[in-house]
C-alpha positions, 0 to 999 in steps of 0.5 A: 449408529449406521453409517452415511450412505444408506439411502443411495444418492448423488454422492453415494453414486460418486462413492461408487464410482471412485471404489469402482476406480480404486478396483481397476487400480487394484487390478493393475497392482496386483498384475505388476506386483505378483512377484514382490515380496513385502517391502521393509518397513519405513525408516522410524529414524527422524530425518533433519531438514531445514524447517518448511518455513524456511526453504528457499525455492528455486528462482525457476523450478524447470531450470533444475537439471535431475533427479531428486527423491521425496523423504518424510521426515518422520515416518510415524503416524501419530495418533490424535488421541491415546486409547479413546473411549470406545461405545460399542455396539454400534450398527454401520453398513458395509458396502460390499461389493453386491450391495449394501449390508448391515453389519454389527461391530461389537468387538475391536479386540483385535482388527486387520485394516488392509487396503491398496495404500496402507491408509486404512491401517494408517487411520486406525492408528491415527485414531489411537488404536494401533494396538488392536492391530493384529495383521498388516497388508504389504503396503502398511510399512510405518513404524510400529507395524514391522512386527504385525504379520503380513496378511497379503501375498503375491503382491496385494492378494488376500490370503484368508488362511493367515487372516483366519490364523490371527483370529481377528475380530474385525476386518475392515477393508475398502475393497481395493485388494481381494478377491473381494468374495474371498473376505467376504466369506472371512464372515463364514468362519464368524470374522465380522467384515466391514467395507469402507469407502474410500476416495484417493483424496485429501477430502477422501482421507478425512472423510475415511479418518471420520467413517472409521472411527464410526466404525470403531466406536470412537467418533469423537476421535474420528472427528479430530483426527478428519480435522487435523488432515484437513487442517495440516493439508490446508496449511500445508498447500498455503505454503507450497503455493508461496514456493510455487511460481506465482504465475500459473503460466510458469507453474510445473506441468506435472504427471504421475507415471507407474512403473513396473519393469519387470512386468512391463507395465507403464501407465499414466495416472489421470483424473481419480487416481489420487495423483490429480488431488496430489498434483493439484496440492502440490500448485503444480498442473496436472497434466494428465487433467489437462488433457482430460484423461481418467483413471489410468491409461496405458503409456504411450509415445504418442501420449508422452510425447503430447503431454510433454510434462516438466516433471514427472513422479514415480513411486521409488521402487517402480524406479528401481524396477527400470534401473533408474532414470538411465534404465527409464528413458532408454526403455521409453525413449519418448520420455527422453523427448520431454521437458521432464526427460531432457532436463532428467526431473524425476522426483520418486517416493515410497511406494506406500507413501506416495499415494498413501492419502491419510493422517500423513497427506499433509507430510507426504505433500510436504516431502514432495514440495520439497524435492520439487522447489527446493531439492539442493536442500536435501531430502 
């Protein structure tokens, strides 16, 4: 069985393209992070809150004076099946970064998924087989993981000698975090190595939901899982569109902004970043698109000060890094000129959440409508 792609055309180029982009995200990341340590796993107790259904937005959601956070409530990956028949061997490409190479994955007894966002181990346990997880990288907090060892150090580098330590049969990876030749060469000590595809989308986290479990020998559950992402989000959006102003012109102007104090790093997020997809699912307008800006671009006053954003989002301990809101506009005063800063609309969530497109999107689009429309009702 060989996975889509072998023949290169305009959506394998496309494919290209957006892991070139995840690269540079990766570069910028594993800059910012080098001397964070893993974070805590997510809270595994269920939050309670008002049904979706029932929230009553905000009359004028640029009115709302203050921060307000994104919370999941449940923080679970819940797998679309328990324990899927497996047919294995199966032959799939891997799509390294020099070219493309056959692989053979005839053993999954014991599989290290890592990537920039935690989707990838996310998708394995949506497939039901959370089980053969033997290793984590930083951004892989859901419960159930908390006692996998972590396989990353400094941030999101790889640390080959604690993958080769776990002895797992498999490693898939997209590429995101490396060096990538430091995995590629897990193959010498006999480690089957896979390279995915992976896009910052909700189309990408369905099509990543199908391809891993091609990989895995279980593509009956990677077609339902890619179902169900794609029916919870359209779903979702439906009714977050109902919470949004019905007029596009009174629509929220939205940015994603990454924060790293302590590394002074401050970038806007544009098209490709995955921040363009969730802003768009979240009926707001993305700012950074309207201004037709790509991937990631170094935050300046004048940049701020153009776009002018109603709102803005930020990963929580990119927050944190800054000390808060307080700490953020007096560090960037041109933030405390917009729309967003004046009226202090901060909406921040978990770093391995927020931008973490996989079998949670539609409840990571869920927590963000929520502290957007509807915050006085709670996380």
């Amino acid at each position: 069985m060989t996975l889509p792609g072998v023949t290169p055309g305009a959506g394998d180029r496309n494919r290209r393209a957006a892991g070139v982009g995840a690269l540079i995200v990766a570069a910028l990341l594993l800059t910012a992070c080098a001397s964070t340590s893993a974070p805590a796993t997510d809270a595994s107790v269920a939050v309670a809150q008002t049904p979706f259904d029932e929230l009553v937005p905000l009359e004028d959601p640029r009115s709302f004076e203050g921060p307000s956070s994104a919370v999941l409530a449940d923080a679970e990956v819940e797998p679309v099946t328990e324990q899927p028949e497996q047919k294995l061997p199966v032959e799939v490409i891997s799509y390294d970064l020099d070219g493309d190479t056959a692989v053979t994955v005839d053993d999954t007894s014991s599989i290290i998924a890592m990537d920039l966002s935690g989707s990838l181990a996310a998708t394995v346990w949506g497939l039901g087989l959370g089980d053969r997880l033997v290793g984590r990288d930083v951004s892989t907090t859901f419960p159930g993981t908390e006692h996998l060892d972590v396989v990353t150090s400094g941030g999101h580098t790889v640390n080959a000698e604690a993958i080769i330590a776990l002895e797992p049969t498999l490693v898939l990876t997209d590429g995101s975090i490396g060096p990538a030749d430091v995995v590629e060469q897990l193959r010498d000590v006999g480690i089957t190595v896979v390279f995915v595809r992976s896009a910052s989308s909700f189309e990408g986290a369905a099509q990543l939901a199908r391809d891993v479990g091609r990989i895995l020998g279980v593509d009956e559950a990677g077609e339902l899982l890619g179902d169900r992402i794609e029916s919870e989000v359209d779903a979702t959006r439906a009714r977050i569109a109902e919470l949004a102003p019905e007029d596009e012109a009174d629509r929220l102007r939205v940015m994603f902004l990454y924060v790293r104090g302590s590394a002074g790093v401050y970038y806007l997020f544009g098209e490709g970043s995955g921040a363009d997809d969730l802003i768009e699912g979240l009926s707001a307008i993305d700012v950074a698109g309207e201004l037709g800006w790509r991937g990631m671009q170094p935050l300046t006053d004048e940049a701020m000060v153009a776009a002018d954003p109603d709102l803005i989002l930020v990963m929580s301990k990119g927050l944190e890094s800054v000390d808060g809101v307080d700490g953020l506009l007096e560090s960037r005063p041109a933030i405390a000129l917009t729309e967003a800063g004046r009226h202090r609309r901060f909406v921040d969530m978990a770093d391995g959440q927020i931008l973490s497109f996989g079998p949670r999107s539609a409840h990571v689009l869920e927590a963000l409508a929520r502290a957007i429309y509807a915050p006085e009702a709670g996380p």
